[in-house]
C-alpha positions in Angstrom: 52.3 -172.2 286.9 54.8 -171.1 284.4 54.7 -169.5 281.1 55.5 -171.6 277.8 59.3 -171.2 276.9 59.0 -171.2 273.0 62.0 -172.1 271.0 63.3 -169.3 269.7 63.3 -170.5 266.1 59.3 -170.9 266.6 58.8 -167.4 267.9 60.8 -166.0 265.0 58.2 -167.3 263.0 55.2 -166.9 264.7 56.3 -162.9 264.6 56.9 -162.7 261.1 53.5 -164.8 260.5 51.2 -162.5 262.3 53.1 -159.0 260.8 52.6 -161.0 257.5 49.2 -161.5 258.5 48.6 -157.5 259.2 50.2 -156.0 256.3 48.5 -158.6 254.3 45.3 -156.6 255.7 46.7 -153.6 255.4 47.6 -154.2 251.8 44.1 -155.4 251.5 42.2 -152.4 252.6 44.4 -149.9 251.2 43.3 -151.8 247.4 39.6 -152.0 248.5 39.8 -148.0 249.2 41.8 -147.0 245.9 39.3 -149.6 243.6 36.3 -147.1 245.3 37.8 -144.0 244.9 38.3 -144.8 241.1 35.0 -146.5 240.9 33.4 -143.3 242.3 35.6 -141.0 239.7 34.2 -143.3 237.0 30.7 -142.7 237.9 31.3 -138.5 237.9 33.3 -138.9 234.8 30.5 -140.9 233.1 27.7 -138.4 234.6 29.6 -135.4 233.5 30.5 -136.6 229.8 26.4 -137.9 229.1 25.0 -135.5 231.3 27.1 -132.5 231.9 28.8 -130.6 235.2 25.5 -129.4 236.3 23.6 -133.1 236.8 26.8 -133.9 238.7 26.6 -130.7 241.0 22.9 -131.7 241.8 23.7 -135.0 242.9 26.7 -134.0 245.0 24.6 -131.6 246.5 21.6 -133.6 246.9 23.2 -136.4 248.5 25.2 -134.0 251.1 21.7 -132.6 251.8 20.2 -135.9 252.6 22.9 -136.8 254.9 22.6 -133.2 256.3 18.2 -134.1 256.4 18.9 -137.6 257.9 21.7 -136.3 261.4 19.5 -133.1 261.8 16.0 -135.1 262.2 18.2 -138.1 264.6 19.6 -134.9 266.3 16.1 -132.9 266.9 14.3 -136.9 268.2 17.1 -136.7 270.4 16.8 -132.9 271.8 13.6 -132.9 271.7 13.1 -136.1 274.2 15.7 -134.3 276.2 13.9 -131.3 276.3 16.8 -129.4 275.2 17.0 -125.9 274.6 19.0 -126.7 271.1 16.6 -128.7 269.9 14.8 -125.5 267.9 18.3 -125.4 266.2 18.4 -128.7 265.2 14.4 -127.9 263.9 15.8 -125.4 261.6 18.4 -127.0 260.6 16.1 -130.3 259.3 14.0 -127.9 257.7 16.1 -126.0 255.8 18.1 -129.0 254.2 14.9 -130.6 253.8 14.2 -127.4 251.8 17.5 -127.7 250.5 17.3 -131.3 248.9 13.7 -130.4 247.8 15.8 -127.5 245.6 18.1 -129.8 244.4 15.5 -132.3 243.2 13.3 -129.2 241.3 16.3 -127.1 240.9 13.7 -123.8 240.5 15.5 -121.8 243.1 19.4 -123.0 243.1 19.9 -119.5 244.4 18.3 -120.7 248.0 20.6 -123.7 247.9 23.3 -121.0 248.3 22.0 -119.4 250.5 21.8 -122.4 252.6 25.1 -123.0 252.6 26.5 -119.6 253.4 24.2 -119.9 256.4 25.1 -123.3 257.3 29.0 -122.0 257.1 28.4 -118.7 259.3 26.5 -120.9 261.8 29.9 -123.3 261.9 32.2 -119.7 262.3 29.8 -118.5 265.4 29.5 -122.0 266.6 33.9 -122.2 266.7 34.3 -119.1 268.0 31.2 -119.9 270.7 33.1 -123.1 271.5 36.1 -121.0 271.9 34.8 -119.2 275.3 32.1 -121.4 276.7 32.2 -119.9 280.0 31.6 -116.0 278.3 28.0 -114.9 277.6 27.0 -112.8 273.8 28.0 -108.9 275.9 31.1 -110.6 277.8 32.6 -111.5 274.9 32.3 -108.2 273.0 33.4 -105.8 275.8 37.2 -105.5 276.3 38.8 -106.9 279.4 40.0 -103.7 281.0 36.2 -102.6 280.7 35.2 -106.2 282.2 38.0 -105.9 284.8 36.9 -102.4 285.4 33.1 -102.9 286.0 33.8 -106.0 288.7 33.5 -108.7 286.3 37.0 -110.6 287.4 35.5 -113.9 286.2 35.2 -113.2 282.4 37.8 -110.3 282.2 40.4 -113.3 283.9 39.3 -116.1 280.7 39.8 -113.2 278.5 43.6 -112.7 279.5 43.8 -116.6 280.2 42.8 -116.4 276.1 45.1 -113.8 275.1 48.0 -115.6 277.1 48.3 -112.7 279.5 48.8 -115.3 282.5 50.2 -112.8 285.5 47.0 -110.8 284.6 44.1 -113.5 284.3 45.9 -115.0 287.8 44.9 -111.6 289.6 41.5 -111.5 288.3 41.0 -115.1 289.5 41.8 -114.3 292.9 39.9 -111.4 293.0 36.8 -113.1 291.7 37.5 -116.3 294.7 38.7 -118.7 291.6 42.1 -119.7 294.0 42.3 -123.0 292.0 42.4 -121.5 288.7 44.5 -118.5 289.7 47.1 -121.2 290.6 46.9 -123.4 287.3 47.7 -119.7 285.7 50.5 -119.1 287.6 51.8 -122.6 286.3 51.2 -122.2 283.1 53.5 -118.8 283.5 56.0 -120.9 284.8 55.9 -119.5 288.2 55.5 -122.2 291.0 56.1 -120.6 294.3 53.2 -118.7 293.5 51.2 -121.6 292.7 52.6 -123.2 295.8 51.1 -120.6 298.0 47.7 -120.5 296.8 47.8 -124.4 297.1 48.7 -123.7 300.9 46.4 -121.3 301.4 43.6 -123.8 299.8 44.8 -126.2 302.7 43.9 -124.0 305.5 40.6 -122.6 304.7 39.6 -126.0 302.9 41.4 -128.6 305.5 41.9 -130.5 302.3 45.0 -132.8 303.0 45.6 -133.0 299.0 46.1 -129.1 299.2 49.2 -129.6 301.2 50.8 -132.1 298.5 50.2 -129.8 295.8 51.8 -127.0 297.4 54.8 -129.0 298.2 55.1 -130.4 294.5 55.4 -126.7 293.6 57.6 -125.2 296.2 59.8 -128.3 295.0 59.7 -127.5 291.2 60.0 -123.9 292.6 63.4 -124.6 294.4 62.4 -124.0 297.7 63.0 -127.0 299.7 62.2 -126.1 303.3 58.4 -125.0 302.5 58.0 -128.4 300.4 58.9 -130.0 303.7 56.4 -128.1 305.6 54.2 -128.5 303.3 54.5 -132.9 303.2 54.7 -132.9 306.8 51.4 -131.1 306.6 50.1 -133.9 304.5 51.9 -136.9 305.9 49.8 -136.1 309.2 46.7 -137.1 307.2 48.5 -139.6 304.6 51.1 -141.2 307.2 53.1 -143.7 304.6 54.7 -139.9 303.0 56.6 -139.9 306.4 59.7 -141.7 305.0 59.6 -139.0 302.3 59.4 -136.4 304.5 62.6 -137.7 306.4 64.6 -137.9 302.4 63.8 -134.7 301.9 64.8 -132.9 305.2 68.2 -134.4 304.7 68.3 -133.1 301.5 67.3 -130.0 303.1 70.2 -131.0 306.0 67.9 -130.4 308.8 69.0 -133.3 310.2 67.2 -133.3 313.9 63.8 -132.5 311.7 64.4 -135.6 309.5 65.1 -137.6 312.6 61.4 -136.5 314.3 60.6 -137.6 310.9 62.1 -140.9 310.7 60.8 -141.8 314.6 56.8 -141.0 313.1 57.2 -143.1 309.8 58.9 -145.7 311.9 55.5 -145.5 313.6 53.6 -146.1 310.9 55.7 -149.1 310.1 55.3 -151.3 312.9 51.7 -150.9 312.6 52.0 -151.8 309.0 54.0 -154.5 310.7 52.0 -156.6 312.7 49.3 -157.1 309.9 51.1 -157.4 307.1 55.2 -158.9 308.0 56.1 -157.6 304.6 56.5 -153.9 306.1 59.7 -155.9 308.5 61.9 -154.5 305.9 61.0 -151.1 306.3 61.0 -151.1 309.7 64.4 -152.7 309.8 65.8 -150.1 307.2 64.9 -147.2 309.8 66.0 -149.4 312.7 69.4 -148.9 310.6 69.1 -145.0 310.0 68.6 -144.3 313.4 71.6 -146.4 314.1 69.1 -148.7 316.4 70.2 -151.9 317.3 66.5 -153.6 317.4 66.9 -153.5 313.4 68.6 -157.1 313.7 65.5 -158.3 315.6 63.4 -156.4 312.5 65.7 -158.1 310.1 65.2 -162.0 312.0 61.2 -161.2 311.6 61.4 -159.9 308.1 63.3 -163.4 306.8 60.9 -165.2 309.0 57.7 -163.9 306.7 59.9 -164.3 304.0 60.3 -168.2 304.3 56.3 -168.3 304.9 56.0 -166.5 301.7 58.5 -169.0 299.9 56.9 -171.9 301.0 54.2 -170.8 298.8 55.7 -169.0 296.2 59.4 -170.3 296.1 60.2 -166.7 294.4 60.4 -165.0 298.1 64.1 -167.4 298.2 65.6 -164.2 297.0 64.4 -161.6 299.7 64.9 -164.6 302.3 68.7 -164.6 301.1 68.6 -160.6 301.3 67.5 -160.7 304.6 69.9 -163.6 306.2 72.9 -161.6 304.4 71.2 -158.9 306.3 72.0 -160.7 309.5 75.4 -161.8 308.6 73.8 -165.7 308.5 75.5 -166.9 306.0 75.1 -170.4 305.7 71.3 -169.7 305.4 71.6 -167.1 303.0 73.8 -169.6 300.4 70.6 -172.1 301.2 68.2 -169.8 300.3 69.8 -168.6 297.2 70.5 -172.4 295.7 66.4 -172.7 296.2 66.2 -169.7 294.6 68.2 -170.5 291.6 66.9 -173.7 291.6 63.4 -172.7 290.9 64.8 -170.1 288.4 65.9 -173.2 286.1 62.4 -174.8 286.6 
């Protein structure tokens, strides 16, 4: 099945009737919002000239109180059924701007109401600056972190300099407190990658973890050091075998070129597997057949166009890679067939 081919003339104006259509909306909202910010000035404007400031200053209040009442009850059901630990919090903080809008409403104590809300603003500063270092207990965050480093505590002393931006520093603590992972991401952030690279490999061997390996080689490559990011993939391709072929690239690169052959020869491997299920994987197979100066690549080549044909019996887009793989061979006459059905179901 195809998709629609739309004159261009139509889809002109189908684009220009649904942007219409949006900014219309747009346009639409954005009056809607400016008609209730002016209605809302009005209504102060109309309490403050018949009532005075201080009728409008109870209602402000009063309303952001009852707002306050109305989350802080929803929050304390919800703690509460949780059997959270923060549910006393939100307990006292449903009582007091309960208290709060009572104050408003009788306005005998307005002083309270301030009081309120200096609390309410303190608790916001010590809940930021809480937020800030989630991972630090109350006495952690107060002692220094030459005092924390000093006393054995490498965890907090190393988010301390990770805070300050001290990256060399919080990297050391990390590794002395067995936190290898985040040692490395500090030695990233610093900018230096061979570092990284050999905590990554490290990681591999006590862990056995195959995705070690391709971290480390990402970062020996960013690092500049080729030859350890090859060891490094070749560690991983033994797990993740389709990385062979990139294996082989790189030790070229490197110009290890009796390394990149071993290479080759194992992703080869993994390609005529890939090869008798799936006939796609012909192509790959010839390619290395060709690398390794092989001549069973023209035999890859005849089985490749083969699958191909099957493919384009079905989906007459394969034509192209059947062409490919008959120019492949040198077959030329089949390769001019197989490009005229291609083009032919181009204009379709």
């Amino acid at each position: 099945m195809h998709s629609l081919n739309f004159d261009p003339g139509v889809k002109t104006f189908m684009v220009r009737f649904i942007y219409s259509g949006q900014t219309e909306g747009m346009e639409r909202i954005t009056i809607y919002v400016i008609a209730l910010i002016l209605g809302i000035l009005v209504v102060c404007g109309a309490i403050v000239y018949n009532f005075g400031w201080l009728l409008l200053i109870k209602i402000i209040l009063g309303f952001a109180f009852l707002v306050a009442t109305i989350l802080f009850a929803v929050l304390f059901g919800i703690t509460l059924y949780a059997r959270s630990k923060y549910s006393i919090l939100a307990l006292i903080g449903f009582l007091t701007s309960l208290y709060a809008l009572y104050q408003c409403y009788t306005w005998s104590n307005p002083i309270h109401i301030v009081y309120i809300i200096v609390a309410y603003i303190l608790a916001i500063v010590f809940g930021v600056w809480y937020i800030s270092e989630p991972d630090l207990g109350l006495v952690e965050r107060l002692r220094s972190t030459k005092t924390l480093e000093s006393s054995g505590n490498f965890r907090a002393a190393a988010r301390k300099y990770e805070k300050k931006g001290e990256h060399f520093k919080a990297a050391d603590c990390y590794i002395k407190a067995g936190m290898l992972e985040s040692a490395a991401w500090c030695y990233e952030k610093a900018g230096a990658y061979s570092r990284s690279a050999e905590i990554y490999e490290r990681l591999a061997r006590e862990k056995g973890e195959s995705y070690y390996w391709k971290e480390a080689y990402e970062f020996y490559k960013k690092a500049g050091n080729l030859k350890k990011a090859c060891e490094c993939l070749e560690m991983y391709a033994k797990d993740e075998p389709w990385y062979w072929e990139d294996v082989a690239k790189l030790w070229e690169e490197v110009g290890d070129e009796d390394r990149a052959r071993e290479a080759w020869m194992k992703a080869l491997d993994y390609y005529l597997k890939e090869a008798e299920e799936e006939g796609v994987f012909w192509e790959d197979v010839a390619k290395i057949y060709e690398r390794l100066g092989d001549e069973r690549a023209k035999e890859a080549w005849m089985r490749y166009a083969e699958y191909c044909e099957r493919e384009a019996e079905k989906d007459p887009a394969w034509w192209k890679h059947v062409a490919e793989a008959y120019e492949k061979l040198g077959m030329r006459d089949k390769a001019e067939d197989a490009k005229r059905k291609y083009e032919e179901y181009k204009k379709t």
